[in-house]
N, C-alpha and C positions, 0 to 999 in steps of 0.2 A: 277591651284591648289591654294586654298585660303592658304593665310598664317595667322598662328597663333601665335600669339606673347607671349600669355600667356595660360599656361593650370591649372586649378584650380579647384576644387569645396568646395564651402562653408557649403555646410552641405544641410539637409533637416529640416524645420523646428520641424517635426520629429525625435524622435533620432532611426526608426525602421530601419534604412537601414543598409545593412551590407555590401554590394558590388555596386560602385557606378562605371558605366563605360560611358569614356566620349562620347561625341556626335560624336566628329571626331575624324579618325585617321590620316589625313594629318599634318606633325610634317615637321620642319626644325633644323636645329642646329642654335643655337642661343637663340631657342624659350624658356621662362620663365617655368621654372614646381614650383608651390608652392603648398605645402602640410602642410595642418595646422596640428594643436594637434588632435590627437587620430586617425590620419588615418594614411596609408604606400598609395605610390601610385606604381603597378604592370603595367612593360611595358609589352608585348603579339605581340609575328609576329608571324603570320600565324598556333597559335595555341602552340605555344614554349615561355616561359616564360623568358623574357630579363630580363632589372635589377632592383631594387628594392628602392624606395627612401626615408628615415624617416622624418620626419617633419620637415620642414626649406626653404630656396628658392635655385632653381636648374636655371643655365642656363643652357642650354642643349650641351653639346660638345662630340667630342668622347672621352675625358676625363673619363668622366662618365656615360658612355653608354658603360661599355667595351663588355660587354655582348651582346650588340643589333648589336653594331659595327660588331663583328663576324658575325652575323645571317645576315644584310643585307649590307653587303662591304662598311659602309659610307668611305667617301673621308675624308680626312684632310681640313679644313678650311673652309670659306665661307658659307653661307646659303643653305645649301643642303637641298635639300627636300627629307623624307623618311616618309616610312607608318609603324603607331606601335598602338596599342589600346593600351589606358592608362586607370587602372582601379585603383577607387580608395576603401581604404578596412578600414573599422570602426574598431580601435581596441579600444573602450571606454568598461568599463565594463556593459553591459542590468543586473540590478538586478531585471528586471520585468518581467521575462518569465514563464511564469502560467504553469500549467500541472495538469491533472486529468485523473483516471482511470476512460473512459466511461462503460468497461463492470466490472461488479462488483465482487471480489474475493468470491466464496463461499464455505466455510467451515464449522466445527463443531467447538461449543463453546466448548475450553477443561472442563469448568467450570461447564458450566449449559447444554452442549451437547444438543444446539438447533441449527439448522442449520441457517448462519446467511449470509447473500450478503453484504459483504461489501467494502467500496469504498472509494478514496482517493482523498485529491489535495492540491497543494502548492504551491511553486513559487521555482524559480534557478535565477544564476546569470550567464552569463557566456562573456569571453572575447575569441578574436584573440592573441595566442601567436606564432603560426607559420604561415605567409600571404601565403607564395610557398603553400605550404602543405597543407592548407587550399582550394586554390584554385585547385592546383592537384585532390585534394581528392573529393572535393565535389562540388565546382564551374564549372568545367568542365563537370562534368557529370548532370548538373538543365540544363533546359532550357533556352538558352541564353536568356536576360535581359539586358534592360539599368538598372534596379536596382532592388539587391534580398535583399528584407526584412528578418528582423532575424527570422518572420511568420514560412518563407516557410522551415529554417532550421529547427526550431521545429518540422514541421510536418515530415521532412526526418528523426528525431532523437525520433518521438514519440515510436516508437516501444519498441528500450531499455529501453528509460526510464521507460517505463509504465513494461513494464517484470520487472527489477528491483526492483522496489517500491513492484509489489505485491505480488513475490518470498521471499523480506525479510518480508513482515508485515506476511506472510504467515507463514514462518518458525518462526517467533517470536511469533505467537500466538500459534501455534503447536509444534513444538520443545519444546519452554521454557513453555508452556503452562500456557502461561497470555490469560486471558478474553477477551474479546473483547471491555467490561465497562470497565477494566481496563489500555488500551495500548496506554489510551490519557498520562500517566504517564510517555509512554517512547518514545514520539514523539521525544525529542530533541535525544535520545541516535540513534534512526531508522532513524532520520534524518541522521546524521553525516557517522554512517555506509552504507548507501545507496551512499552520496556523496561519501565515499572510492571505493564502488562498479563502479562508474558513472564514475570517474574522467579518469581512463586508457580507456574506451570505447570513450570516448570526445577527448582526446589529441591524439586518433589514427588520427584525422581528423583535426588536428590543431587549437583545443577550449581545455581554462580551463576553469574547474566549478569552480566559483569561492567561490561558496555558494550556498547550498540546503534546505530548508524549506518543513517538512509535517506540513500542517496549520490543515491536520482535518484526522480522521478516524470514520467514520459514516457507520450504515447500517440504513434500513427503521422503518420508527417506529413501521411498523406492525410483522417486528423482534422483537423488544424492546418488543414490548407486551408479544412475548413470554417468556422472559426471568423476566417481570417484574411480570410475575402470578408467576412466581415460587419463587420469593422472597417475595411474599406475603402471598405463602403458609407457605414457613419458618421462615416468621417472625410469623407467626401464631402458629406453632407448636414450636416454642422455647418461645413462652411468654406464652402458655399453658400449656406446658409439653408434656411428652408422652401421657400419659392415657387419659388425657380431651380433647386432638386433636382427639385420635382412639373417642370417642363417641362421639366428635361433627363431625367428619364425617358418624358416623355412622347414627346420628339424619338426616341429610344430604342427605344420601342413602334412608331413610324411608320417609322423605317428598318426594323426588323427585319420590320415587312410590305411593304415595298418591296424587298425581297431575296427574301420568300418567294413561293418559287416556286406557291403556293396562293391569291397577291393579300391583299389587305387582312384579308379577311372569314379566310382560311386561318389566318393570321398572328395575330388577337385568338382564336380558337376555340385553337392552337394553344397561346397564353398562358394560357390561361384567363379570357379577357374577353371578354362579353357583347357582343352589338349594342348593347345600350342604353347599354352601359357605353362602349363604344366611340365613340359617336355623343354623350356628353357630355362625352368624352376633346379630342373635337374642336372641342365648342363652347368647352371652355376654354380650349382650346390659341388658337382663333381671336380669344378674347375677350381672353388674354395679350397676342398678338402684335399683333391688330389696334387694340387700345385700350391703350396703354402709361400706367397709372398709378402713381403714386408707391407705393411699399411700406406705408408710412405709413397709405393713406387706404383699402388694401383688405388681407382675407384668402381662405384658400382655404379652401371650407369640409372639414371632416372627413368629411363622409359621401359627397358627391356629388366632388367635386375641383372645382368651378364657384368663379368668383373672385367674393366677394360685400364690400358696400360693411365695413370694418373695425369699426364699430357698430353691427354687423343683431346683433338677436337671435334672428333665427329667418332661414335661409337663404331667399330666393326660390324659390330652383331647386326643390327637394325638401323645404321645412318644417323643417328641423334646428333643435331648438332649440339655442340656447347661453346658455341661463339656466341658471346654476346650482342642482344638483339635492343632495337628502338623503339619505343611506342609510338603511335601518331600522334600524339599530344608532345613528342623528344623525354619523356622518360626513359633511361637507361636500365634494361630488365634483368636480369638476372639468367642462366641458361637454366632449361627447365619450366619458368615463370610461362602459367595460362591467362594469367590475369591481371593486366597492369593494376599494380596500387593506387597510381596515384589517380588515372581514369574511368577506372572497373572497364577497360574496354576486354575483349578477347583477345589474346594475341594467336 
């Protein structure tokens, strides 16, 4: 049996390793053990965890080895020869551990109510605070290795994390019902809450987070597209008004049956608008164009689109009231209003 006078390891040029175990187990008493900054080095017989060493130079005695001494009966004195695997264990802080949600969260924009895929990624930090426990918990059970990258631990921890991240962005966009444009606003606050969430699932395994970063929350831009017609629409209709939006859409409706090769009738069945609907489409449009009155003294009504005198309480065309109505709950509705605010009942 070779004898080994010194047991050591200096690092990997690398800093990805996280469990470094040495080449030999043939050990004597006497023999040097040095353990630099940021590692512990773990002694192991036969699958039983001896004792534990912190950074500094060890000569090997059963002094301090109380632990192994029990496990394999060393003798008192002289150069004994005993068998122990020495592992040595990174506890430097990785503040460069990337993480991304591969499949993408999909939900309803509470905002603009488009359905949108969206997806996440950022970086963590994390360190060794408990080496036993660390290696009980999750070294034991990887596939033995002369050396496990902090890689392979990511990928055993992707699961949580990735549920995590997308259970809060989730609830943060539906619960508190922020946008999905808007929730780059509260990266830093989803960060920190996420790391609260992370931290007790990490320390069950002997790692603290030391630090969480969401860098992005993105969906495709063929999502954005939809959201970004609908903001074009409203910036439309708030720089035009009411009434000149209803007949520039309406002008809109008439060109696009004047193009379609189906005629008129093709062209509203195409839209989805009725004869009837159509045919009062046109008596407003007529009543617009051919009777020009002040804004002031008419409105359009809500149910029919027909321009009625600005103090009707109840539309000519089609009976619409515009008296204001009660909810069963005594909210006060608005004329128009399907949907009490404050009960979601029907009205």
């Amino acid at each position: 049996m070779a004898i080994i006078d010194v047991v050591r390891f200096d690092g990997l040029r690398s800093r990805d390793w996280l469990i470094y175990k040495y080449p030999s187990e043939s050990l004597v008493l006497g023999t040097q053990l040095i353990v630099q900054e940021g590692q512990i080095a773990l002694f192991v017989n036969h699958g039983r965890m001896g004792d534990l060493f912190y950074p500094g130079t060890y000569t090997l005695t059963t002094e301090n080895l109380p632990i192994l001494k029990g496990i394999v009966n060393l003798p008192f004195g002289g150069r004994t020869p005993f068998s122990a695997e020495v592992y040595f264990i990174n506890t430097t802080v990785r503040l460069d551990i990337t993480w991304g949600t591969i499949d993408p969260i999909q939900l309803i924009d509470p905002k603009y109510y488009v359905k949108l895929r969206i997806r996440s990624f950022g970086q963590m930090g994390l360190s060794v605070f408990d080496a036993p426990y660390l290696f009980r918990s999750v070294i034991g059970g990887m596939q033995q290795a002369d050396i496990v990258k902090f890689d392979k631990v990511k990928e055993y921890f992707r699961g949580i994390l990735v549920l995590k991240v997308k259970s809060y962005i989730a609830n943060t966009i539906i619960s508190d019902g922020i946008s999905a444009l808007e929730i780059s606003a509260k990266m830093e606050e989803i960060s920190e809450k996420v790391k609260e969430q992370l931290s007790p699932e990490f320390e069950k395994y002997g790692f603290k987070v030391t630090n969480f970063f969401i860098q992005s929350i993105n969906f495709p831009d063929e999502d954005f597209e939809k959201i970004n017609k609908i903001l074009e629409n409203k910036a439309e209709f708030e720089i035009m008004g009411d009434d000149r939006y209803v007949t520039k859409r309406s002008f809109d409706v008439y060109e696009g049956a004047a193009n379609n090769k189906n005629g008129v009738a093709g062209a509203f069945a195409a839209g989805g608008i009725g004869l009837g609907a159509a045919m009062n489409l046109g008596a407003s449009m007529g009543q617009t164009i051919g009777n020009p009155i002040s804004r002031g003294d008419t409105k359009v009504c809500v149910q029919c689109g027909n321009r009625i005198p600005g103090n009707s309480r109840f539309c000519p065309q089609c009976g619409f009231s515009y008296n204001q109505t009660t909810c069963e709950c005594g909210n006060t509705l608005a004329p128009g209003t399907k949907f009490c605010p404050q009960c979601g009942k029907r009205v």
